[in-house]
N, C-alpha and C positions, 0 to 999 in steps of 0.2 A: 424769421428774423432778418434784419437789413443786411447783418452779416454773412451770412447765409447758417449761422449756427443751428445746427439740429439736437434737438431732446428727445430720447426717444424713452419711455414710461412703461415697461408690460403692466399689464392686468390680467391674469389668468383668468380664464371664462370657462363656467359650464354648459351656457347656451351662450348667444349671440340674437339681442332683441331687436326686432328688423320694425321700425315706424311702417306704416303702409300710408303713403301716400298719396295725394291725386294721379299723378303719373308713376306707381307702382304697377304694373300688369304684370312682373315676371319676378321671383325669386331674383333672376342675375341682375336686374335695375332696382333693387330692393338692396343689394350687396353692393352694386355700384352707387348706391343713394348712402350708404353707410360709412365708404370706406371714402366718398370726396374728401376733400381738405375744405376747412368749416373758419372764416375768417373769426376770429375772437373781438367782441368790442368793446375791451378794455386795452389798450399799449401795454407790455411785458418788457419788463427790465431783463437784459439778457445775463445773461452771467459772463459772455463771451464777452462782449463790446462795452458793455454796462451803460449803455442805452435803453431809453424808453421804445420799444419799435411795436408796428402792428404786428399780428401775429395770426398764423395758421396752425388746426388743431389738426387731424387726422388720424383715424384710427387704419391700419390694417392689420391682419397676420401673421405676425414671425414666425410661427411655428403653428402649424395647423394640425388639429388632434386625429387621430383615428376612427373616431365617431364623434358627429360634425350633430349637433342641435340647435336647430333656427328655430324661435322663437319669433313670427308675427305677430307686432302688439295691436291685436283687435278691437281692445277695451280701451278709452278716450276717456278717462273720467273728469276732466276739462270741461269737455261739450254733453259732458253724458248720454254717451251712446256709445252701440259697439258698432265698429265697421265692418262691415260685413263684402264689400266687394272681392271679387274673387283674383288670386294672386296665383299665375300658371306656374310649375314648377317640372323639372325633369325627373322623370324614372331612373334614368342611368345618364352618367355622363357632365355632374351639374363639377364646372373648373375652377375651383379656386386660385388658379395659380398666377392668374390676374390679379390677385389683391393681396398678395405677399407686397413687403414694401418695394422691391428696386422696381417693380413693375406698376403701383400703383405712382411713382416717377417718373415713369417712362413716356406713362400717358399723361401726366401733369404738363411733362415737358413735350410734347410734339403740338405741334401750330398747325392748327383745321379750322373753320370754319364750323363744318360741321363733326356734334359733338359724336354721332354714332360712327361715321367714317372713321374716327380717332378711335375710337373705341371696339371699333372691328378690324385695325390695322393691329393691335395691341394684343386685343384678344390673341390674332392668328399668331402672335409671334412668343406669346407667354408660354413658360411650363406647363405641362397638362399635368392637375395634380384630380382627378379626377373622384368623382364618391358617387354613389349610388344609394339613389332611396329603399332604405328597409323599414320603417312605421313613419303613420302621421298619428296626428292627436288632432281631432275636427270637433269643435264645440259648435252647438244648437243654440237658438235661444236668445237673447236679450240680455245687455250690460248687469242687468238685474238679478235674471233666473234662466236657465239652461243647464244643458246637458255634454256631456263628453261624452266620445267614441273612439276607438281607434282603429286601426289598419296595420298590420305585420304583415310581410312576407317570410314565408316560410317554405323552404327546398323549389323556391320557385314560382309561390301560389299566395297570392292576397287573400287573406282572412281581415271580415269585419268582426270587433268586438264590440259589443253593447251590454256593458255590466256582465251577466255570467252567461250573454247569448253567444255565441260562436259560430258565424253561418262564413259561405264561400263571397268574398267581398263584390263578386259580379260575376259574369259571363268569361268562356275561359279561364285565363290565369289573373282575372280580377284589377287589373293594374289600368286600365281605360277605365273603371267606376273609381278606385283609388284617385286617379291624377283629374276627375270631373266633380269631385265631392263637394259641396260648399262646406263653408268654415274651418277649413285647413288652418292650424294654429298653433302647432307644432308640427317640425321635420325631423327626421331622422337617419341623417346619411352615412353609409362608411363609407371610406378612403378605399378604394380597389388594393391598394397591395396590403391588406388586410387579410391573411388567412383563418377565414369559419373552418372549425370542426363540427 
């Protein structure tokens, strides 16, 4: 708004559905494609100034849950087809604390040029609210007809599941065949200060 008035909306969420884009290649440009501010093109009467003014949408954060579910939307039934390019994602480590709001401001408001410089000064100065991958959900297949699979870790160790097969998810502790799998389509992160029994 011209005033500078802010509305802010929650929506509680059990997952968070991430578009996959042409310039999608990471989870964290998948959540920074999410969380920009999205101009509205209709004018919004404010309630503050009671002007018609252009308007900015933006989703982040306020409170981020203990177990973190990203949803990649694969399926395009638009164009009909699934998208199938592959989106890299972190094992351990993946911050949210970039897209809590004062911080998804922080980076609205600094003057760069270039948009990754701004986005790597921000990064290094944000909370580290940190989660770690424990399952994926990898679907097979075609817009049409396919298959699901998933991936648990458990005391340390990638397990693939396929319906009622149960085998070791790869070489080692599984987690290099886990983060190279095509058709990643569900995530499943905790929060580090999360204590498992």
């Amino acid at each position: 708004m011209t005033c500078g008035y802010k509305r802010s909306q929650p929506e509680p969420f059990l997952d968070v559905s991430l578009p996959i884009t042409a310039d999608t290649k990471t989870i964290e440009s998948s959540l920074r494609n999410f969380t920009r501010p999205e101009e509205l093109s209709d004018s919004v009467l404010c309630p503050s100034c009671a002007i018609k003014t252009p308007t900015r949408k933006q989703h982040t954060f306020a409170k981020l849950p203990k177990i973190l579910c990203l949803h990649l939307k694969r399926f395009d039934a638009a164009t009909n087809r699934k998208i199938s390019d592959f989106v890299s994602f972190p094992a351990h480590g993946l911050n949210l604390g970039a897209f809590l709001p004062h911080w998804c401001e922080v980076v609205e408001g600094m003057k760069n040029p270039d948009p990754d410089a701004v986005q790597n000064e921000a990064d290094a100065a944000c909370p580290q609210i940190l989660y770690d991958l424990y399952a994926t959900v990898n679907h097979t297949g075609t817009l049409h007809q396919g298959h699901y699979v998933s991936n648990v870790k458990v005391n340390g160790k990638w397990y693939h599941c396929n319906d009622a097969y149960v085998c070791d998810a790869g070489d080692g502790d599984g987690e290099k065949a886990v983060l190279e799998a095509d058709g990643a389509y569900m995530l499943f992160y905790m929060r580090r200060d999360v204590v498992t029994t």
